[in-house]
C-alpha positions in Angstrom: 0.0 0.0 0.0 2.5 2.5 0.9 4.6 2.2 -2.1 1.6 2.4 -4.4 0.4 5.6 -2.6 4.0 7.1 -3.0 3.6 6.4 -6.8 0.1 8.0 -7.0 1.7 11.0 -4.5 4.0 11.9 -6.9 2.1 12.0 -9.8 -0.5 14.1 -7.8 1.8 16.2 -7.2 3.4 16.7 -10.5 -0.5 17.7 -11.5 -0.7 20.5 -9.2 2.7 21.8 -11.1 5.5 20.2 -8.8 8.4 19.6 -10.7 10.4 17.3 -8.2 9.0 15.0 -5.1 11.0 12.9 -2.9 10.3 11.0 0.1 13.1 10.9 3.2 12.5 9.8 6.7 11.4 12.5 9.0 14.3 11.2 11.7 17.2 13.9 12.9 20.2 13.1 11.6 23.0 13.6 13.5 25.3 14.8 10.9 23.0 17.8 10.0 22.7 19.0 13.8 26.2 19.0 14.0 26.8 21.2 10.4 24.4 23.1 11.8 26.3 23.8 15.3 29.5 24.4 13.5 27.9 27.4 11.1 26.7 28.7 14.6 29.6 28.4 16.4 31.2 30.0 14.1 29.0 32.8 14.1 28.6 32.8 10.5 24.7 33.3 11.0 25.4 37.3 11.5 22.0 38.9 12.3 20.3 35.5 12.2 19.5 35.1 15.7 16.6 32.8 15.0 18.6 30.5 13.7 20.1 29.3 17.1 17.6 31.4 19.5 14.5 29.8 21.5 12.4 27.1 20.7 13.3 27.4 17.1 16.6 27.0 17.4 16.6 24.1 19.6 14.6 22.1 17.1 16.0 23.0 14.1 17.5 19.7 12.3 14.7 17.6 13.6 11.7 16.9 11.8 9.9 15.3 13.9 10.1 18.1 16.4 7.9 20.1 14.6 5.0 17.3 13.9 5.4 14.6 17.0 4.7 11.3 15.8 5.8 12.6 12.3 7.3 9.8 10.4 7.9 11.1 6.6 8.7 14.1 5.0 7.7 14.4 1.4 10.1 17.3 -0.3 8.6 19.5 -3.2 10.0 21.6 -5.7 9.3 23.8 -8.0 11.4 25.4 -11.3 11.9 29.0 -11.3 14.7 29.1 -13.7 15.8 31.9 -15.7 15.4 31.9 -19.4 18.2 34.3 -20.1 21.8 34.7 -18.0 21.3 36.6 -14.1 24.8 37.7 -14.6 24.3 39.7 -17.6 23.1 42.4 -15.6 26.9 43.1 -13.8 27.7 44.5 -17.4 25.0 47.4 -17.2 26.4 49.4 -13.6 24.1 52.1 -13.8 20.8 49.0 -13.7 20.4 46.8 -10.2 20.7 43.4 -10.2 17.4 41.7 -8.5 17.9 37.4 -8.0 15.9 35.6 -10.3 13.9 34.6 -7.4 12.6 38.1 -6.0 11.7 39.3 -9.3 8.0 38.5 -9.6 5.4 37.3 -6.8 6.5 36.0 -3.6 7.1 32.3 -4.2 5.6 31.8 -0.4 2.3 31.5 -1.1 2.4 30.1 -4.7 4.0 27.0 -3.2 1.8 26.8 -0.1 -1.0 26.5 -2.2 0.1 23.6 -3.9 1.4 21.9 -0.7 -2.0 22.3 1.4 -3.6 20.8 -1.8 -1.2 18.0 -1.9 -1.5 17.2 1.6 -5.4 17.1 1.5 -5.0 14.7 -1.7 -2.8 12.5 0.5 -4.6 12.7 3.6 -7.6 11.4 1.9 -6.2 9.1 0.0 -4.4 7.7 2.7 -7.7 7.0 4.7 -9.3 5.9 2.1 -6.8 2.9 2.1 -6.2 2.1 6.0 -10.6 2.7 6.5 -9.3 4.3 9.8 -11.7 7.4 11.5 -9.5 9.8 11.8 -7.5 11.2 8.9 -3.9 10.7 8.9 -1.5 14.1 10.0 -0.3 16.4 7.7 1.7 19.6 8.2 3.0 21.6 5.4 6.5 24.1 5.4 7.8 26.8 3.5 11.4 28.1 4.3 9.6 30.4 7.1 10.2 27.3 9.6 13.2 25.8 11.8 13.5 22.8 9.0 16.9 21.8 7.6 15.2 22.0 4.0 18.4 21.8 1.7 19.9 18.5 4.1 16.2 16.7 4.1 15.8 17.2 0.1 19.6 15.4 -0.5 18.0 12.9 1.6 14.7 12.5 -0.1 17.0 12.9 -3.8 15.7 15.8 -5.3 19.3 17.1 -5.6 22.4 17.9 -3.4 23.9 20.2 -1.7 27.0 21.6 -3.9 30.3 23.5 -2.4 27.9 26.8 -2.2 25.6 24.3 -0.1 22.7 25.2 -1.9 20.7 22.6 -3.6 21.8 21.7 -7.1 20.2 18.8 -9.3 20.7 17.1 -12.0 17.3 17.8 -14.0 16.9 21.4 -13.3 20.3 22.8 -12.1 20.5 25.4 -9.4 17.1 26.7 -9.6 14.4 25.3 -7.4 11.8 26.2 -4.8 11.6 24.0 -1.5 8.6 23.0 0.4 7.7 19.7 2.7 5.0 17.8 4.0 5.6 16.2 7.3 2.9 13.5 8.1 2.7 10.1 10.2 2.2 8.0 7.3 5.0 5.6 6.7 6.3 5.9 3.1 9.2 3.9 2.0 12.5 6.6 1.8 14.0 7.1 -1.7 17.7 7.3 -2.0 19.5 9.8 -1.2 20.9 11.9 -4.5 24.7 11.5 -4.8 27.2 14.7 -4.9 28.1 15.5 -8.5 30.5 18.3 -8.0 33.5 16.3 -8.3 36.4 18.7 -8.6 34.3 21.5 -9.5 34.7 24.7 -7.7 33.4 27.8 -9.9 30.4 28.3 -7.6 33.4 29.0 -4.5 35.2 31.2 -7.5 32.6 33.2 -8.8 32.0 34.7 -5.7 32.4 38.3 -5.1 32.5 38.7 -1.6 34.8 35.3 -0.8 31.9 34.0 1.3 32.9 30.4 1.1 35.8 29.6 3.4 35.8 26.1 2.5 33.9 23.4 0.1 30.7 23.2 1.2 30.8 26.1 4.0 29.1 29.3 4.3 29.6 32.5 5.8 26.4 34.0 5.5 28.0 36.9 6.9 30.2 38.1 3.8 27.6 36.9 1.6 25.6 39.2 -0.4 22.7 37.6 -0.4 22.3 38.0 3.6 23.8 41.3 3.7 21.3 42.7 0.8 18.1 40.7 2.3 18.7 39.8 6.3 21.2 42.2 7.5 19.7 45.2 9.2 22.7 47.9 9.8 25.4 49.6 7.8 28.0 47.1 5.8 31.5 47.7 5.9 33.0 49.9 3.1 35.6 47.3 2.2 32.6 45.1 1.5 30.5 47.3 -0.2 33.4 48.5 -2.5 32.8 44.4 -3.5 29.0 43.9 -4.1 29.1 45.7 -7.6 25.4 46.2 -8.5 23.3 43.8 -7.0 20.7 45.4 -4.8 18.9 42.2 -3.3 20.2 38.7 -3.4 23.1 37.3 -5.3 23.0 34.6 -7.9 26.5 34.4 -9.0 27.2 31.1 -7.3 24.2 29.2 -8.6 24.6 30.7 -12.5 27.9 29.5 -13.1 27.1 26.0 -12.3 27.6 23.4 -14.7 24.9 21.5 -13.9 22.6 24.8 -15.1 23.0 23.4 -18.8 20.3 20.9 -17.8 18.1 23.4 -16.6 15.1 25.2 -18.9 13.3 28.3 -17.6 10.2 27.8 -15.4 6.8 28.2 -17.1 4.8 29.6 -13.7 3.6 33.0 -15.3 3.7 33.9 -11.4 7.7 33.6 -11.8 8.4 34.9 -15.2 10.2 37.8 -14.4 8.4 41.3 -14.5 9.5 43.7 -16.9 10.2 46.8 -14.5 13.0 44.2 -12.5 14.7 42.7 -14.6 17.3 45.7 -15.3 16.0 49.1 -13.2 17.5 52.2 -13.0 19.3 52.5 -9.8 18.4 56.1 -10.4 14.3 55.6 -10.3 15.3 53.0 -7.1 17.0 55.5 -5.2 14.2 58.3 -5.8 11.7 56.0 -3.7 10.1 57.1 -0.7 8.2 54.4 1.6 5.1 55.0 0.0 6.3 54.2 -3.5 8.1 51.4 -2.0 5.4 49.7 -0.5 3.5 49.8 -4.2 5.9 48.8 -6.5 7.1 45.4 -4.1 3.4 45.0 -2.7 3.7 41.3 -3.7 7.2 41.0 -4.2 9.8 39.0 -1.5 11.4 42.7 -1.4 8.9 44.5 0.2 10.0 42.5 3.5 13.4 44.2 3.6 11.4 48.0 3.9 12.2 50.9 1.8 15.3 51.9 4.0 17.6 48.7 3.6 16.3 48.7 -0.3 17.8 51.8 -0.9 21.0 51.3 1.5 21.4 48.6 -1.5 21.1 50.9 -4.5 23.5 53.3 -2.8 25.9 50.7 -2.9 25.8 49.8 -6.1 25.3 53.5 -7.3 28.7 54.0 -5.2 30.0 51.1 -7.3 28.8 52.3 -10.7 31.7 54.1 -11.8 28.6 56.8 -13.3 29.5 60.5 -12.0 26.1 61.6 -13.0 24.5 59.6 -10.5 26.6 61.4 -7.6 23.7 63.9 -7.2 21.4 61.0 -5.9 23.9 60.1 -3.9 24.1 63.7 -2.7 20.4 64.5 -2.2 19.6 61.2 -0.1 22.5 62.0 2.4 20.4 64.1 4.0 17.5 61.2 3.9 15.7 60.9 7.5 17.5 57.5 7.9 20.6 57.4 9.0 21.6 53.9 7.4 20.7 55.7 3.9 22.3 58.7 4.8 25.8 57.2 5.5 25.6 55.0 2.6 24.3 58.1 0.2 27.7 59.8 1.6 29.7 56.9 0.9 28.6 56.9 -2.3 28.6 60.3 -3.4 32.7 60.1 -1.7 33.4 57.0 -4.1 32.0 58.9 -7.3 33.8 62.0 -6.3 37.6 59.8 -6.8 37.6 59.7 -2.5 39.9 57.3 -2.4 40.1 56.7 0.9 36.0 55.3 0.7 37.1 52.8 -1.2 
């Protein structure tokens, strides 16, 4: 019964627009825990705290924690590749470079939809086959909760984690979406995907801000992506001087990936990149007040970072430009009501004025 109901799960799931499902245990594994202490440790979670703080923290790693009595996890993904290059956008220095995943809706509540609809299918199903009263348990996860999502899909082989420690795989390269279903219905475990990097290391390379100190480690806090999205205060000018122009998340480590040549852009119109973020002015960025802000990311992953960090990001890259006719937006927003933007507006407006000692 099991194995025919993880057959018809998967298919189910590929009709509500999945493209990957995989099936791991919902037991903690001891090597994750300990990964995870080491990042923490380490202090590489910067501004994280809720990483390691409270409840959260404690239970982070184990799946069953967060469902007791939870015996499976069934991981889901979905494509959200590009169909043209991210990177192409670190040749235009006067645009701001967006991820490929924050450049259309929030991809939150697209793939909570599917999962709430994937867990009713299986919760029926399921009782439908054991005749019990009750329905089964079912809990569904986005990357909002304490769950080791890129260890449990290796596990479940929908990919593996590469020396960036993303997820890569083999069908749709760097590019995927995580969610999970945690229920106490015993499904037999797929096998675990095997690590393809082999000598590989462009992912480590290509990155701007050295924010791998070692195959498959992360210091979040030099990477871009957590200084653009998660990190609240001012960034150091050394570092800044290295971010070039991308204003929210970073996407040079997944891009150059070999595996990528596998991959085909995702067909979700709800992910197809809008127009007006694919290459915007840092000039029309920087001219937004909160208002505008709030309208123009009202259902956008950006919003969540408020008007004040967004534009402490087009500084940067406006410091980074090289352009001397964007020092006057520098200029003007150094006397901005916030102090984070009106050090980084100085900084910036320093840099374009051949300061050398901003640099």
């Amino acid at each position: 019964m099991a194995n025919r109901l993880k057959s018809r799960l998967k298919n189910e799931a590929k009709r509500l627009g999945f493209d990957a499902c995989g099936v791991a245990a919902a037991d903690p594994v001891e090597r994750d825990r300990q990964a995870l202490e080491k990042f923490l440790k380490a202090g590489r979670h910067g501004d994280m705290g809720w990483m390691a703080d409270g409840p959260r923290g404690a239970v982070r790693g184990d799946a069953s924690a967060l469902m007791p009595g939870a015996k499976t996890a069934v991981v889901l993904a979905c494509n959200y590749g590009p169909e043209s290059d991210p990177l192409e956008i670190l040749g235009h220095p006067d645009r701001g470079g967006i991820s490929v995943y924050a450049r259309n809706r929030d991809y939150h509540d697209l793939i909570k939809k599917r999962l709430k609809a994937l867990a009713r299918w299986l919760q029926a199903e399921a009782q439908a086959e054991t005749k019990e009263d009750a329905p089964p348990q079912v809990k569904v996860f986005v990357d909002t909760a304490p769950l080791m999502e890129k260890p449990l899909a290796h596990r479940a082989g929908v990919g593996w984690q590469g020396k960036h420690t993303n997820l890569v795989s083999r069908d749709h390269g760097s590019w995927l979406f995580l969610g999970e279903i945690l229920t106490d219905i015993a499904l037999s475990p797929d096998p675990p995907e095997v690590d393809h990097c082999g000598s590989c290391d462009a992912c480590r390379r290509a990155c701007p801000t050295d924010a791998f100190p070692a195959d498959y480690e992360l210091d979040a806090t030099k990477c871009v992506s957590y200084l653009t999205i998660e990190h609240k205060g001012p960034i150091a000018p050394d570092v800044m001087a290295r971010m070039g122009n991308r204003i929210f998340g970073c996407d040079d480590c997944l891009a150059v990936c070999p595996w990528n040549k596998f991959a085909s852009p995702t067909v979700e119109p709800n992910l197809i990149p809008r127009g007006d973020l694919t290459a915007p002015k840092l000039a029309d960025l920087a001219a937004l007040d909160d208002a505008a802000f709030r309208q123009m990311f009202s259902r956008s992953p950006i919003k969540r970072t408020g008007r004040d960090r967004f534009v402490r990001n087009v500084l940067i890259a406006v410091g980074n430009s090289g352009d001397r006719a964007l020092r006057p937006v520098a200029e003007k927003l150094s006397a901005d009501t916030s102090p984070l933007v009106a050090d980084t507006a100085r900084w910036a407006a320093d840099r374009l004025s051949g300061d050398q000692t901003q640099k």
